[in-house]
Z-matrix of the N, CA and C atoms (Angstrom, degrees):
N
C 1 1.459
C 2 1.523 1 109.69
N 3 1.228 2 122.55 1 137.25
C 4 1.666 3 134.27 2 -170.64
C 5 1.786 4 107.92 3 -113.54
N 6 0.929 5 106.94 4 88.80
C 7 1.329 6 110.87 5 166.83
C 8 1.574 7 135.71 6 -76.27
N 9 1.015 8 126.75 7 141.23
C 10 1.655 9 125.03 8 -170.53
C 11 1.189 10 100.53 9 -128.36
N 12 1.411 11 90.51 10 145.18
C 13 1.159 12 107.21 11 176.94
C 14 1.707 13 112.97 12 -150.19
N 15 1.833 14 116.32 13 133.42
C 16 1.237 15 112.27 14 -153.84
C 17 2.024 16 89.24 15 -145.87
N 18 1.496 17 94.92 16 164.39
C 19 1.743 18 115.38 17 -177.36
C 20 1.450 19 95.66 18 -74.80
N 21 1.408 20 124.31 19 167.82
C 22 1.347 21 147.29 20 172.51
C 23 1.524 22 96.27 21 -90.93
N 24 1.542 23 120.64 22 -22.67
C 25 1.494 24 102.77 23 167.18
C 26 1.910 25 102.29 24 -129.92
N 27 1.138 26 91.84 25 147.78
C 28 2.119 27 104.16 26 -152.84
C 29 1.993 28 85.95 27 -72.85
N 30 1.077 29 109.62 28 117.88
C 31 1.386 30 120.20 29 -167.46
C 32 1.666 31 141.40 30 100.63
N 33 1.701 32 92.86 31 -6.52
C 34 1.477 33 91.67 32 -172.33
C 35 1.288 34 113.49 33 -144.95
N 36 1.867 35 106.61 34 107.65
C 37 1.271 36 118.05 35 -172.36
C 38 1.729 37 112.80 36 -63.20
N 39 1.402 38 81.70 37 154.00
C 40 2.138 39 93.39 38 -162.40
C 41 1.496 40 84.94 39 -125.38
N 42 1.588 41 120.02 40 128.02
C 43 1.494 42 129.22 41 150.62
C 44 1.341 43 91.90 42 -118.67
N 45 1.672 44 84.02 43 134.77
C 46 1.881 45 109.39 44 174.55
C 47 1.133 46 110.50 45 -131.73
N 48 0.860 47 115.61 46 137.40
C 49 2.022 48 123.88 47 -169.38
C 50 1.742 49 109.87 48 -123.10
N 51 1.209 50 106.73 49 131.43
C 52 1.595 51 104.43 50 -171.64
C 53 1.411 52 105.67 51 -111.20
N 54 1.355 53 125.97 52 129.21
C 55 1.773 54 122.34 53 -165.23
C 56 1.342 55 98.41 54 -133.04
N 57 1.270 56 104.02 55 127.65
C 58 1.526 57 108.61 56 169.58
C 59 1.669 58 113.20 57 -169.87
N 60 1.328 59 108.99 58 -170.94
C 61 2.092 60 109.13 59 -175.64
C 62 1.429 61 86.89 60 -84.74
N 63 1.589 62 89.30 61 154.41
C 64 1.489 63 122.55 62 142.06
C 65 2.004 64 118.42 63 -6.27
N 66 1.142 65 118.17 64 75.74
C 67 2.135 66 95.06 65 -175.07
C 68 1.900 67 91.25 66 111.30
N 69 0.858 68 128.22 67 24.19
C 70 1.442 69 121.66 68 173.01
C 71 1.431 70 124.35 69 -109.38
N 72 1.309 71 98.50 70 6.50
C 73 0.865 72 94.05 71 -160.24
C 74 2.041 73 157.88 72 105.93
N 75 0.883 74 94.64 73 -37.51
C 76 1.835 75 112.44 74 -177.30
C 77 1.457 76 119.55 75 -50.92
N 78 1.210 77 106.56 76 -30.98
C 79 1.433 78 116.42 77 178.37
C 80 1.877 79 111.29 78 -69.56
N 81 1.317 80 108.13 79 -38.79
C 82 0.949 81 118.72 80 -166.71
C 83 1.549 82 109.23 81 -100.74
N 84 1.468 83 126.60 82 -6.21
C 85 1.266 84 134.65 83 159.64
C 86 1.079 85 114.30 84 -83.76
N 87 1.308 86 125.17 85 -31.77
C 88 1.698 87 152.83 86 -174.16
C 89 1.617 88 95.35 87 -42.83
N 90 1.455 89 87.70 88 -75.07
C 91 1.729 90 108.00 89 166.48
C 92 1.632 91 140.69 90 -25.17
N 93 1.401 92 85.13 91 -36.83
C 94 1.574 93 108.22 92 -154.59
C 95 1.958 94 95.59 93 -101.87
N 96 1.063 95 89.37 94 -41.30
C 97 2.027 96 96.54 95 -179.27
C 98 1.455 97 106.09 96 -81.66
N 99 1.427 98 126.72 97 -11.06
C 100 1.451 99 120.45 98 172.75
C 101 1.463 100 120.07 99 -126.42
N 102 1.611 101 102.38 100 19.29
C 103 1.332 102 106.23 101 135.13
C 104 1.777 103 135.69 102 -99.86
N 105 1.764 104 85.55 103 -15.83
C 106 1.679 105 87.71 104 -175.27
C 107 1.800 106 96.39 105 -86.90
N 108 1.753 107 133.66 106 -21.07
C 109 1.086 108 109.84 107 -167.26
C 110 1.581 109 94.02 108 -112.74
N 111 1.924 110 125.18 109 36.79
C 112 1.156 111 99.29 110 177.76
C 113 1.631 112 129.23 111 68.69
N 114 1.580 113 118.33 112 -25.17
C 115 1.783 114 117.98 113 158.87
C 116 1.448 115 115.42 114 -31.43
N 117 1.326 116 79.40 115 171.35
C 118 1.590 117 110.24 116 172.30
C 119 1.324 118 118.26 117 -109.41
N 120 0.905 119 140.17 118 104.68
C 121 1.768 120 151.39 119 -146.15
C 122 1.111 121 108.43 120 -90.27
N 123 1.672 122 134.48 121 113.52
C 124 1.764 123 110.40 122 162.92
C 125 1.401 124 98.00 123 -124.40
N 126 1.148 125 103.61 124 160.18
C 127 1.872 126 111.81 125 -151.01
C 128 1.557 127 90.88 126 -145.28
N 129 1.790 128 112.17 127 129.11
C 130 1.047 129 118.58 128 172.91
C 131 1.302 130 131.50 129 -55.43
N 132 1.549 131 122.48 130 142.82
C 133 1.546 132 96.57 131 -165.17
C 134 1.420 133 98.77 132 -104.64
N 135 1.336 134 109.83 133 127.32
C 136 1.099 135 132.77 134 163.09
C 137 1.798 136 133.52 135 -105.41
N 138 1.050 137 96.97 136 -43.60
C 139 1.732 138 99.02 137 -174.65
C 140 1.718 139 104.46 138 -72.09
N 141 1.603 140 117.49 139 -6.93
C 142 1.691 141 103.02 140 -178.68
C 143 1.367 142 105.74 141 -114.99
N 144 1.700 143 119.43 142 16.68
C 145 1.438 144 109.88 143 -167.34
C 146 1.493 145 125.45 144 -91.73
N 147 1.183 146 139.81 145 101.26
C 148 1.014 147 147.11 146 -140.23
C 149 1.755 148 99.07 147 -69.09
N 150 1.673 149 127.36 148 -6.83
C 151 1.402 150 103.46 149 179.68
C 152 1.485 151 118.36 150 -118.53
N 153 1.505 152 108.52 151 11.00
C 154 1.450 153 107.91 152 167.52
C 155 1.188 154 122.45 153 -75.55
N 156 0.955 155 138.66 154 -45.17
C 157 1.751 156 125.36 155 178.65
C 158 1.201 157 118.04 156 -80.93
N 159 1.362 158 115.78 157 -0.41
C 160 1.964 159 125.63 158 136.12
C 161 1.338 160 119.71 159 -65.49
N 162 0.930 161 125.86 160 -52.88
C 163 1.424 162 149.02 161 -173.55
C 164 1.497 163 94.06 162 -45.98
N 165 1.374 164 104.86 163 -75.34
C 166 1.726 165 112.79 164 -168.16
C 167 1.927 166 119.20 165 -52.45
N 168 1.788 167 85.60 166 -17.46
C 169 1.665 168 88.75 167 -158.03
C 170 1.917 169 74.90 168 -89.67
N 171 0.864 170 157.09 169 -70.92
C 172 1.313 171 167.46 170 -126.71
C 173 1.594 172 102.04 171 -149.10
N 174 0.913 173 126.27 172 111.16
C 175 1.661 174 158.15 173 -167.26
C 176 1.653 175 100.56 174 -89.15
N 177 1.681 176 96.06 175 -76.42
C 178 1.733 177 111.44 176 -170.56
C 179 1.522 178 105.59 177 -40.45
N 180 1.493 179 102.54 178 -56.05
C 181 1.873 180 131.80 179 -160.98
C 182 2.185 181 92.93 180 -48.75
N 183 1.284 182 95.36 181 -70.55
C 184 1.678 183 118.69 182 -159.20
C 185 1.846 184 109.89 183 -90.45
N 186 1.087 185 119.65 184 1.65
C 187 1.375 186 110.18 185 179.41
C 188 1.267 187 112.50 186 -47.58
N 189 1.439 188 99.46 187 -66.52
C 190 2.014 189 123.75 188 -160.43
C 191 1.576 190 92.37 189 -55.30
N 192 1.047 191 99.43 190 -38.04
C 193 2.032 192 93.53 191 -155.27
C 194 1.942 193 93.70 192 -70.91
N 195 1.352 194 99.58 193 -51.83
C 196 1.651 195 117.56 194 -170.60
C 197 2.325 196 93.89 195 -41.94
N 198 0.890 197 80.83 196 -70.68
C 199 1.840 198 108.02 197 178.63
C 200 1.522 199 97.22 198 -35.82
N 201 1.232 200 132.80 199 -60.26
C 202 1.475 201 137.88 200 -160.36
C 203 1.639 202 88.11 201 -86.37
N 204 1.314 203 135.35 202 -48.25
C 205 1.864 204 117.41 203 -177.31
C 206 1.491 205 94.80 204 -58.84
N 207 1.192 206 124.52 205 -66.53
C 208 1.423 207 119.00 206 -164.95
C 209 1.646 208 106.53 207 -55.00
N 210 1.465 209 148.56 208 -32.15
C 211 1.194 210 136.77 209 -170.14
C 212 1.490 211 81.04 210 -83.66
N 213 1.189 212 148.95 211 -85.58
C 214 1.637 213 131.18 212 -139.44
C 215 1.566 214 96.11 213 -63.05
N 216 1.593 215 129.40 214 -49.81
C 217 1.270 216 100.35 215 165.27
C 218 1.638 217 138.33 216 -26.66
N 219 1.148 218 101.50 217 -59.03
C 220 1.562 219 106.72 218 -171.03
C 221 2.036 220 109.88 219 -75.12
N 222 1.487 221 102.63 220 -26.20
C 223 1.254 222 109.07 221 -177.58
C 224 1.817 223 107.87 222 -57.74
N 225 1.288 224 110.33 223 -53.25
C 226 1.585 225 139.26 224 -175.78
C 227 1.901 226 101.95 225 -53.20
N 228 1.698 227 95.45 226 -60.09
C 229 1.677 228 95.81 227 162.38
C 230 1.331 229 126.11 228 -49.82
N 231 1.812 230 119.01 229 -43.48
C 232 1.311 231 125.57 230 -179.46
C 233 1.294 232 114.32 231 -52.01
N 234 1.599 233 124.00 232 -38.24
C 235 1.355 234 122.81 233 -150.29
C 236 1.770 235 90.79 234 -92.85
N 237 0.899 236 121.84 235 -45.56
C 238 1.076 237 149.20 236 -173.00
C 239 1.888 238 105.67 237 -30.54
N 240 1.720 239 94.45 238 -51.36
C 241 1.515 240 104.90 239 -149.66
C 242 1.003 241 71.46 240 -97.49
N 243 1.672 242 156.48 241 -38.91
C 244 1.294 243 137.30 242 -164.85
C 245 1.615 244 124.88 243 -83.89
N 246 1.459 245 88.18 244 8.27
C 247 1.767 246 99.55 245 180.00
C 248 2.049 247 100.63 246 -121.74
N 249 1.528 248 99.28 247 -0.52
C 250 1.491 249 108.42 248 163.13
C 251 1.202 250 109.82 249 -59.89
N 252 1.740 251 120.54 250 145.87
C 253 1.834 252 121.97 251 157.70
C 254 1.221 253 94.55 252 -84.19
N 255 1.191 254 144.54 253 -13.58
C 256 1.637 255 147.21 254 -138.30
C 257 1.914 256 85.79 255 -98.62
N 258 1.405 257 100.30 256 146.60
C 259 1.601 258 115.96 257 150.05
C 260 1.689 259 94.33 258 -74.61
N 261 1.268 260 106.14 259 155.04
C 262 1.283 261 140.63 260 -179.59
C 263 1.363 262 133.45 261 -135.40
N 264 1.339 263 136.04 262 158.75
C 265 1.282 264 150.13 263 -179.55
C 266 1.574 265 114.99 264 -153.61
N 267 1.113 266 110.42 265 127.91
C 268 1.824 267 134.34 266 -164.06
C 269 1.481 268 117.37 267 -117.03
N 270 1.273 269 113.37 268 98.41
C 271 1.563 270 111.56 269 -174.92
C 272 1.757 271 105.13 270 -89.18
N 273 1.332 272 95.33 271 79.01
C 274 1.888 273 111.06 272 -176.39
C 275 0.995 274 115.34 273 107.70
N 276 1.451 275 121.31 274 107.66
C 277 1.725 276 119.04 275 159.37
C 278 1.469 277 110.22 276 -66.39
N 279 1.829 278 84.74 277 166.95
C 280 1.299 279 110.57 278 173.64
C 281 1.860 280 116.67 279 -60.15
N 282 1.030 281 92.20 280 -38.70
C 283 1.978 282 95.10 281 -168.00
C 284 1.576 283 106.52 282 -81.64
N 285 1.691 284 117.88 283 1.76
C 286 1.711 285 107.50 284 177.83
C 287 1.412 286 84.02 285 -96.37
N 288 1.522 287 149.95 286 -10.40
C 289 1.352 288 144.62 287 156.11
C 290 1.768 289 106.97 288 -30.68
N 291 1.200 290 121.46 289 -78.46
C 292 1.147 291 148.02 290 -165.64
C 293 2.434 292 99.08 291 -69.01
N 294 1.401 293 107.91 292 -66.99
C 295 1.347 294 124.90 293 -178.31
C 296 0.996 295 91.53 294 -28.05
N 297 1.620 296 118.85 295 -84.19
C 298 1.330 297 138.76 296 -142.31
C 299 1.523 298 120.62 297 -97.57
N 300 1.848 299 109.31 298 -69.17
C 301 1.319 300 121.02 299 177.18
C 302 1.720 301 106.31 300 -35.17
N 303 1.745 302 87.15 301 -79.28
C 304 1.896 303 94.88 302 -161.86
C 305 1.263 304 100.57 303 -62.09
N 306 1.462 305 143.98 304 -41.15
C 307 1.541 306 128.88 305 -173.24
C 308 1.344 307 110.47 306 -64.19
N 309 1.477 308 141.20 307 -35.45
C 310 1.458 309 152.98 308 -170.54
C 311 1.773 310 82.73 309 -66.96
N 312 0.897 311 120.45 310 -71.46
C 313 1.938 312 123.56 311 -160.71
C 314 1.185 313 88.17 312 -50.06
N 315 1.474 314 136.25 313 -41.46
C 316 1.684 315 122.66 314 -140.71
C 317 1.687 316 82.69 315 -93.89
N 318 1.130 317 129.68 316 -37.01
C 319 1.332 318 106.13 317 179.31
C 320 1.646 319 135.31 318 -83.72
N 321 1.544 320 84.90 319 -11.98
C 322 1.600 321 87.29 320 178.90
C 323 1.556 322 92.75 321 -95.51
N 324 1.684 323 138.16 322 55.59
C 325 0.863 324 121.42 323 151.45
C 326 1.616 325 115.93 324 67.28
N 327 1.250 326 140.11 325 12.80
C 328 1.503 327 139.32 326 -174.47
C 329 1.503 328 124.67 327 -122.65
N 330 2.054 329 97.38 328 -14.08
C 331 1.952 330 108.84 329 149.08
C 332 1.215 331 114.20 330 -112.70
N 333 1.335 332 130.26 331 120.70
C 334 1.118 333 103.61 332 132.27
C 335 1.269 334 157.42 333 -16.80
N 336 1.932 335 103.36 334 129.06
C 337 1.300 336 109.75 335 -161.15
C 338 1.999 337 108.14 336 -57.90
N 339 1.392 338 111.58 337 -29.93
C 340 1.253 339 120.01 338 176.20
C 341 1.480 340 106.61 339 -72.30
N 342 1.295 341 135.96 340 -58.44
C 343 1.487 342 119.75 341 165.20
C 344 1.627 343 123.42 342 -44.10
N 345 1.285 344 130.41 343 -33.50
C 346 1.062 345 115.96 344 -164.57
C 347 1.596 346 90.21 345 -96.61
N 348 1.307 347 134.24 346 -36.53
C 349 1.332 348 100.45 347 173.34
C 350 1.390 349 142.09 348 -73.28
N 351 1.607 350 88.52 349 -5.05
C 352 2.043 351 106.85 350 159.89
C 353 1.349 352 120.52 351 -77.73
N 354 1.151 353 111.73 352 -8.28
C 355 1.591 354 125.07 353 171.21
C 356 1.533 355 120.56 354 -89.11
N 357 1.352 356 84.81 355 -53.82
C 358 2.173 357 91.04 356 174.22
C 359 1.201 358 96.94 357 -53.44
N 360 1.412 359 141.53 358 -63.81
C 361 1.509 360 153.85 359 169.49
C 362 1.736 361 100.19 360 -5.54
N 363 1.324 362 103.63 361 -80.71
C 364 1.568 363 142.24 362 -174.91
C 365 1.742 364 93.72 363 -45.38
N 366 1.152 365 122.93 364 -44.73
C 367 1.383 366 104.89 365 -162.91
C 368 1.321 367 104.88 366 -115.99
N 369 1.595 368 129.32 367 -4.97
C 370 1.265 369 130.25 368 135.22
C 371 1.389 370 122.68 369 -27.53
N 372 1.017 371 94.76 370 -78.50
C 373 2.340 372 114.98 371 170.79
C 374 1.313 373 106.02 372 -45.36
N 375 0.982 374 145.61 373 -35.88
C 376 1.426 375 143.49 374 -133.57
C 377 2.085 376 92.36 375 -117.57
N 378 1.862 377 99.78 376 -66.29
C 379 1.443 378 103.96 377 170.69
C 380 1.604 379 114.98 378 -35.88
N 381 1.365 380 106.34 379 -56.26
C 382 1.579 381 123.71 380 -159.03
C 383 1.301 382 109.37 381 -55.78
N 384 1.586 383 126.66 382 18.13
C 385 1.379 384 140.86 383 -161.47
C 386 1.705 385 105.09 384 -141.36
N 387 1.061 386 109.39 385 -10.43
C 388 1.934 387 123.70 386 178.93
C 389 1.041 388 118.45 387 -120.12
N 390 1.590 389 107.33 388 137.78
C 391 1.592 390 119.60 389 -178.82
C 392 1.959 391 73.23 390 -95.12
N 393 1.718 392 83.05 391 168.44
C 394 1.582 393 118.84 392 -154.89
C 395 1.623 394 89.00 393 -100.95
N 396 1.348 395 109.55 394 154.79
C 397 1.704 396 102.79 395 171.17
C 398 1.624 397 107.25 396 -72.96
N 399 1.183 398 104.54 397 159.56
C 400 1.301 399 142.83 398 -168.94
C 401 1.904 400 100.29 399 -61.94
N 402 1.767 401 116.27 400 -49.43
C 403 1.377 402 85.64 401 167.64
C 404 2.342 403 70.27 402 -159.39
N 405 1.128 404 93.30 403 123.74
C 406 1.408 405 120.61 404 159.29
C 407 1.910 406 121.01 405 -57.84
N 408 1.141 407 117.75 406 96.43
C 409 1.664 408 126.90 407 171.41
C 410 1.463 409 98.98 408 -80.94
N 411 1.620 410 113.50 409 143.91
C 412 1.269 411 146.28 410 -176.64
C 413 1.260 412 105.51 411 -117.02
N 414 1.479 413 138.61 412 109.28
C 415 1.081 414 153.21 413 153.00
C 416 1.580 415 110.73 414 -73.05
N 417 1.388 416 121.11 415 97.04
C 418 1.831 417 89.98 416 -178.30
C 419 1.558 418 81.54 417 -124.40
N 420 1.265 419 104.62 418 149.06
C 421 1.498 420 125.84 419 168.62
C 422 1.627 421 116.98 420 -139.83
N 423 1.233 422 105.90 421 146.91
C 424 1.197 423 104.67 422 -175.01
C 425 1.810 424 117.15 423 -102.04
N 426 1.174 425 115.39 424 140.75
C 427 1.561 426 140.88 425 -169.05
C 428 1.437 427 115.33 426 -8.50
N 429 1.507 428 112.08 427 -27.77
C 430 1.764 429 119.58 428 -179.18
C 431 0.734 430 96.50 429 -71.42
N 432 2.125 431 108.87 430 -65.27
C 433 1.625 432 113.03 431 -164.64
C 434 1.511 433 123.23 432 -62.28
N 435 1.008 434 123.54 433 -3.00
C 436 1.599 435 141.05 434 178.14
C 437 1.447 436 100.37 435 -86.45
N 438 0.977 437 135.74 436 -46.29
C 439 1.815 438 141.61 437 -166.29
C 440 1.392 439 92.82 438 -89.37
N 441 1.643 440 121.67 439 -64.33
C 442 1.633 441 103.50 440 179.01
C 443 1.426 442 123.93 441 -41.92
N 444 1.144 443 102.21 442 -50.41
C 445 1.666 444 110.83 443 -171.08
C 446 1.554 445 122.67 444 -90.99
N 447 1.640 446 132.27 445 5.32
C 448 1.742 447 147.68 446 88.84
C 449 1.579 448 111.12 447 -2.09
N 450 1.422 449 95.78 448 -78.73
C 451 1.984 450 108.09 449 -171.26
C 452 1.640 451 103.55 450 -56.53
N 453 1.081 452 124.57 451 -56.21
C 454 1.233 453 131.33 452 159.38
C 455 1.479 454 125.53 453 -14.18
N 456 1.472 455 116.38 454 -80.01
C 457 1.355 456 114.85 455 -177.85
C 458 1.847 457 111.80 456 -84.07
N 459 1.102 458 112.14 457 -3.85
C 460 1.220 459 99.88 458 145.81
C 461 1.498 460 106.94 459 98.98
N 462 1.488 461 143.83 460 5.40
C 463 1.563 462 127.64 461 -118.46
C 464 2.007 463 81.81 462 -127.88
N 465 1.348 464 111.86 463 105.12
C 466 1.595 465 142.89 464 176.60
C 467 1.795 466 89.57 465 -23.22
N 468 1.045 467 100.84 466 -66.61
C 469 2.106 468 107.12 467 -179.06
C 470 1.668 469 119.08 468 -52.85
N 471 1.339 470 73.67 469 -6.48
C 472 2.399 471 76.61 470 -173.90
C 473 1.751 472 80.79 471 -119.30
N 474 1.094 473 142.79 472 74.32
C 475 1.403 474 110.72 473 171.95
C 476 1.692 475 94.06 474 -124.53
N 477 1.516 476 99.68 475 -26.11
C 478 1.698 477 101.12 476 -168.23
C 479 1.870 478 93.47 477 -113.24
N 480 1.504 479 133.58 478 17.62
C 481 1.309 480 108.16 479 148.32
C 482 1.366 481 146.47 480 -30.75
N 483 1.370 482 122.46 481 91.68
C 484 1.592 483 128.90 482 174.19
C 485 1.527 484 108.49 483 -19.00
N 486 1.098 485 129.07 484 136.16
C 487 1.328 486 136.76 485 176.85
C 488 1.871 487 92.80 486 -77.19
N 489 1.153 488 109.40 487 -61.62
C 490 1.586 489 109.67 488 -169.49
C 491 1.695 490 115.16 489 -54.15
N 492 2.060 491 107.74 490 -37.24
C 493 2.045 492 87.71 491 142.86
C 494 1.047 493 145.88 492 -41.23
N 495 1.435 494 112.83 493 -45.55
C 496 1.849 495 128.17 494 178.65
C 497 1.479 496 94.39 495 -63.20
N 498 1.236 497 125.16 496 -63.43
C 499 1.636 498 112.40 497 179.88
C 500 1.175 499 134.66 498 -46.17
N 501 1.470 500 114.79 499 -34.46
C 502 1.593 501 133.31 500 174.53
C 503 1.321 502 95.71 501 -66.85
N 504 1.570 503 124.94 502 -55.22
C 505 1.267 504 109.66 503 -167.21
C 506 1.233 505 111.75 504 -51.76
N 507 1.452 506 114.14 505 -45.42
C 508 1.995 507 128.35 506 -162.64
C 509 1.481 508 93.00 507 -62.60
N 510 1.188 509 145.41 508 -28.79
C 511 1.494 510 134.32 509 -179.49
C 512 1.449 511 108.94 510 -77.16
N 513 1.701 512 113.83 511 -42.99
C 514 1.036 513 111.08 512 -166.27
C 515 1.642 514 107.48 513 -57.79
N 516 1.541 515 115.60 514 -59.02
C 517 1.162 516 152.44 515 168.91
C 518 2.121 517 102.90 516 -12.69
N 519 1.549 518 91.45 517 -71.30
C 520 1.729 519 98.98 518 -171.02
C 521 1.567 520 98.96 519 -81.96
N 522 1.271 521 148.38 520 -8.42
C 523 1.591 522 150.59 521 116.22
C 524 1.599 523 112.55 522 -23.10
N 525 0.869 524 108.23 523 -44.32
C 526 1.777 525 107.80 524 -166.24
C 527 1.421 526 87.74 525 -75.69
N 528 1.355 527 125.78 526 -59.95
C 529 1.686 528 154.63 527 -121.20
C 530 1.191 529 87.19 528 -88.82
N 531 1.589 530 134.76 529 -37.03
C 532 1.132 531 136.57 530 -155.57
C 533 1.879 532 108.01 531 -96.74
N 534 1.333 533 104.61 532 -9.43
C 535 1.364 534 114.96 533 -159.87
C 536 1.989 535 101.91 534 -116.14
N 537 1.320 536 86.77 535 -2.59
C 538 2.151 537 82.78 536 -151.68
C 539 1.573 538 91.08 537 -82.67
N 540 1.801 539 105.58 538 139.11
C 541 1.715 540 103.62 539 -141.91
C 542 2.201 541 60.00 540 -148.63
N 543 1.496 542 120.23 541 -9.11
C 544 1.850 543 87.03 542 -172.82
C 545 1.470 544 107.75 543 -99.69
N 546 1.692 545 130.09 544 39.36
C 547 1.124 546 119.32 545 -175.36
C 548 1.357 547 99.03 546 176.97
N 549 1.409 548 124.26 547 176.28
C 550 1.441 549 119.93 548 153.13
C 551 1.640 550 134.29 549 -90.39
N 552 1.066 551 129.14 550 164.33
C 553 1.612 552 116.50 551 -133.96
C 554 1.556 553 92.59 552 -169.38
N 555 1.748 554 108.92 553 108.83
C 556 0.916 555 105.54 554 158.05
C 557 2.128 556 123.41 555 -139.20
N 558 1.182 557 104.06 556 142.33
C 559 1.594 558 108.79 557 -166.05
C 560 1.022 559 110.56 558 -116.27
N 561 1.839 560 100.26 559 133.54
C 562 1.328 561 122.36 560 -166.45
C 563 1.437 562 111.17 561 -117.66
N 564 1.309 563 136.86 562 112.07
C 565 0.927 564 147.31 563 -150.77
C 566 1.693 565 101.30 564 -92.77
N 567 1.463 566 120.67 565 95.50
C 568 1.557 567 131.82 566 -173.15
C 569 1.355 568 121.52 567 -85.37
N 570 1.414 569 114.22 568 13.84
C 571 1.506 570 119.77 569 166.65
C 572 1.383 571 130.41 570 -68.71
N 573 0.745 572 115.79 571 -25.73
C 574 1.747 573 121.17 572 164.62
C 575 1.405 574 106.70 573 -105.95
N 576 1.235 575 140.05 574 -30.98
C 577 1.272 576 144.69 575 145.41
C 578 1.732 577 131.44 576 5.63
N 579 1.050 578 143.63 577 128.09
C 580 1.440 579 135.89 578 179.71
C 581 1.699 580 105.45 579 -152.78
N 582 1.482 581 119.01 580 51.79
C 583 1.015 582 109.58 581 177.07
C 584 1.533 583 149.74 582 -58.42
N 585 1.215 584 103.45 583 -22.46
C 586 1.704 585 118.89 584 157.82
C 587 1.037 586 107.13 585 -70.16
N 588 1.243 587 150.58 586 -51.77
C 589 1.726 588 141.31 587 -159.56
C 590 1.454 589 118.29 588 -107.07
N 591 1.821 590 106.55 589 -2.63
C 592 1.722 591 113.53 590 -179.32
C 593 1.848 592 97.79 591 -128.75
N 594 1.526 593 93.29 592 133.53
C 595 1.735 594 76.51 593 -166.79
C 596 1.550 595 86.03 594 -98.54
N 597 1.258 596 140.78 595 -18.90
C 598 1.650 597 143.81 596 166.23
C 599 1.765 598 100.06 597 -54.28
N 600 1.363 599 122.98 598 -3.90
C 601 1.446 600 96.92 599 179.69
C 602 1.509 601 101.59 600 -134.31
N 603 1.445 602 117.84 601 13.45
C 604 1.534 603 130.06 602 164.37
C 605 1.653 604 96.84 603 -97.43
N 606 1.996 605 112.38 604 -47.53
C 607 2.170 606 91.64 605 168.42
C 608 0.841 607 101.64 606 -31.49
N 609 1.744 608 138.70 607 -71.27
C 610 1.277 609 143.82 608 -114.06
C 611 1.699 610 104.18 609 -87.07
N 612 0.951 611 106.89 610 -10.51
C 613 1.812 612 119.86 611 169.97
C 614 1.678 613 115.43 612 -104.37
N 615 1.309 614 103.24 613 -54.53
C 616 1.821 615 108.15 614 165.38
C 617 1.556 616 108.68 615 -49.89
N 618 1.236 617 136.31 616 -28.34
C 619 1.332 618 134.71 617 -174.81
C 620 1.650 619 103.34 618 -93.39
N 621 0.788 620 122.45 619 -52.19
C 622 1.393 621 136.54 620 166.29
C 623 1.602 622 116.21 621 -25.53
N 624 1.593 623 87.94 622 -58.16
C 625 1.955 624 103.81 623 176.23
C 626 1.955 625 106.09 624 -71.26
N 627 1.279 626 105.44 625 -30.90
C 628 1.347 627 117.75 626 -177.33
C 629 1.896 628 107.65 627 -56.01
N 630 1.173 629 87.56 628 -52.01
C 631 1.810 630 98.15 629 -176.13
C 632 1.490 631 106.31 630 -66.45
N 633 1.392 632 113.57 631 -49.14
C 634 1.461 633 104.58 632 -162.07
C 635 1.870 634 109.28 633 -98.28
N 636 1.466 635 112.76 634 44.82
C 637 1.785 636 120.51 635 -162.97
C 638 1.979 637 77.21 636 -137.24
């Protein structure tokens, strides 16, 4: 089967990156925006990664290592989509790796202050080689809707997530969101939201991306 995939304007490739917590969703919007505009979908890998259900059991032990698969992951994706002709869609940038993930661990005490500044290092060098997507989506949800929609998909490694992580992240998250000056950036607030099962509240995001592309 040959699939196509083409821009909303005839000549001009679109990378869109979707950022948000843990349960927000993105994966499953990811889906949904690159079937209605024809994209090319890349989706974080999660179900083959050998350090999350370490990670969760022992935090302190598996951060650094967890942190470093996911940055060359996403780095390898970065280069990847920017050497694409294809419009695109990104369920998580590279720089909420570094923003959010590794700074949230380093403060709640679970990296080292010496790992994480071998990491900022690491993804300094590595960033300093990538243009930024074209216009950055904000998934923000708040702490229920993050745990309902966790319980939901069901996944054995998310079952005992700290509620007070998901919160750290959500600060870190609207901190970053509030500061991001390398692209354009817009946030959609998914709390009343039901975009898989309401197609009036997936327009209301497809139009959204429409205005600001």
């Amino acid at each position: 089967m040959t699939v196509f995939f083409y821009s909303m304007n005839p000549g001009k490739k679109i990378f869109l990156s979707v950022a948000g917590n843990i349960g927000s969703g993105k994966s499953s919007l990811t889906a949904l925006i690159a079937d209605e505009f024809k994209w090319k979908p890349y989706y974080e890998k999660v179900n083959n990664n050998p350090y999350l259900k370490d990670f969760y059991a022992d935090m302190n032990r598996w951060s650094f290592n967890l942190q470093v698969y996911f940055l060359s992951h996403r780095f390898k994706t970065h280069i990847e989509i920017l050497k694409s002709k294809y419009s695109v869609i990104q369920d998580r940038s590279i720089y909420e790796d570094v923003e959010i993930f590794a700074l949230n661990l380093y403060k709640m005490g679970k990296m080292s202050k010496r790992d994480y500044d071998n990491y900022r290092k690491l993804f300094r060098e590595m960033t300093g080689f990538l243009k930024a997507p074209d216009l950055l989506l904000y998934l923000k949800s708040d702490l229920s809707k993050l745990q309902k929609q966790i319980r939901l998909r069901g996944r054995d490694f998310e079952k005992n997530i700290d509620s007070g992580y998901l919160e750290k992240l959500n600060e870190s998250y609207d901190e970053w969101i509030s500061k991001y000056k390398i692209g354009k950036c817009i946030t959609v607030d998914s709390n009343d939201l039901d975009f898989v099962n309401r197609k009036k509240d997936l327009g209301k995001i497809i139009n959204l991306i429409k205005d600001n592309i």
